[in-house]
C-alpha positions, -999 to 999 in steps of 0.1 A, spaced: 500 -646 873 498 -638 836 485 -604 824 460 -606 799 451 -578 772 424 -580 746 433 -556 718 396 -555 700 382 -537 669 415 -540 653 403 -538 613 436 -553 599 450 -578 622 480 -591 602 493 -550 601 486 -543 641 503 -574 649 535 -558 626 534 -527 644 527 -540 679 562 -565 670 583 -542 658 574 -522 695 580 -548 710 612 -558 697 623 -520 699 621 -525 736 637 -557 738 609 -580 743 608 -619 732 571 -628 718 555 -659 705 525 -654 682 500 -685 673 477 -690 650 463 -709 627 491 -716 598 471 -692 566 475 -664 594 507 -672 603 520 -673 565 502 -637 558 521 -626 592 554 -640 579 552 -622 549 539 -590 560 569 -588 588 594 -586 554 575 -561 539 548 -539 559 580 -510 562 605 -501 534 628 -493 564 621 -517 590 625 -557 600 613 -573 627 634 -609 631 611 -634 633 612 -670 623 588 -700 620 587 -728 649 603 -750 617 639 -731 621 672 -746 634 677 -748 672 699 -722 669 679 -696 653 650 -707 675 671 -696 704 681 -663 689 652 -650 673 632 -627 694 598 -635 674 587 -669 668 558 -676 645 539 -714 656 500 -728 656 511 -745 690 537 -724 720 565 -742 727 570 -760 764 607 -744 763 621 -715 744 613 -679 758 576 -668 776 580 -633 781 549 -623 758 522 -645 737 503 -630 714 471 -655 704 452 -648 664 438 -682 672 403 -686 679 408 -711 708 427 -704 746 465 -713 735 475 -743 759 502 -731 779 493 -695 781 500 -695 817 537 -702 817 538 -664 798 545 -629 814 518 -617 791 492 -629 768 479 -606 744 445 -617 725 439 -600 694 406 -593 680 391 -578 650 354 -565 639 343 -595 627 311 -608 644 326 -646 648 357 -629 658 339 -611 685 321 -643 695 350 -664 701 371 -637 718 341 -638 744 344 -671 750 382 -669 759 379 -635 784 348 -661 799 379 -684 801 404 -660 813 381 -644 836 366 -674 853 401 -685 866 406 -646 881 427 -637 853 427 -596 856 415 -587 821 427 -553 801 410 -537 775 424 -518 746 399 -505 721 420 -499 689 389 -483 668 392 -456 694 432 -451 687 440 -418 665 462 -437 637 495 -419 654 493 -444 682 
């Protein structure tokens, strides 16, 4: 069954998402982020330049097969039936169809009050199908972490 995480009270979501990528790819995950496409452009562009020294590969569901295959971050506003589904990572405001084929879904939430409000409406979603549910306050993070 997939393991589900809310991340909540995350103030910039575009720069946790950067930081919680290049982790992951450090440690040799494959993730698929959705969202809606303005979020997925700011996240495109951040990934090239949120640190002078690092780059986390990462290409749009548009790509050639090929790089599609390779890449271990793929950017899309729908997850893919094939490809990889090790970790999702949903900015949407709607469950992503499919999450269940993942290892792990990872729900990110920031401090806006509609933001709040949808994210309740997917744990209800998650929860109500017996989906164990973790919590990760990031307001309550020292910036180090």
């Amino acid at each position: 069954m997939t393991e589900v995480a809310f991340h909540f009270n995350t103030p910039d979501k575009t720069a946790y998402v950067c930081r919680l990528l290049r982790k992951a790819v450090a440690r040799g995950a494959k993730v698929v982020v959705t969202a809606e496409a303005q979020e997925l452009q700011a996240l495109d562009v951040a990934l090239w330049t949120f640190a002078p020294l690092d780059f986390v590969p990462h290409c749009r569901d548009s790509a050639q097969p090929a790089m599609l295959a390779s890449s271990p971050v793929l950017l899309t506003q729908a997850v893919p039936a094939a490809l990889h589904q090790q970790v999702l990572i949903n900015l949407g405001d709607e469950v992503p169809d499919g999450f269940e084929r993942f290892e792990r879904l990872i729900e990110i939430v920031g401090v806006q009050d509609d933001d709040r409000v949808q994210a309740r409406g997917r744990w209800k979603h998650y929860a109500d199908r017996g989906y164990a549910i973790t919590r990760h306050d990031v307001a309550s993070r020292s910036p180090s972490q």
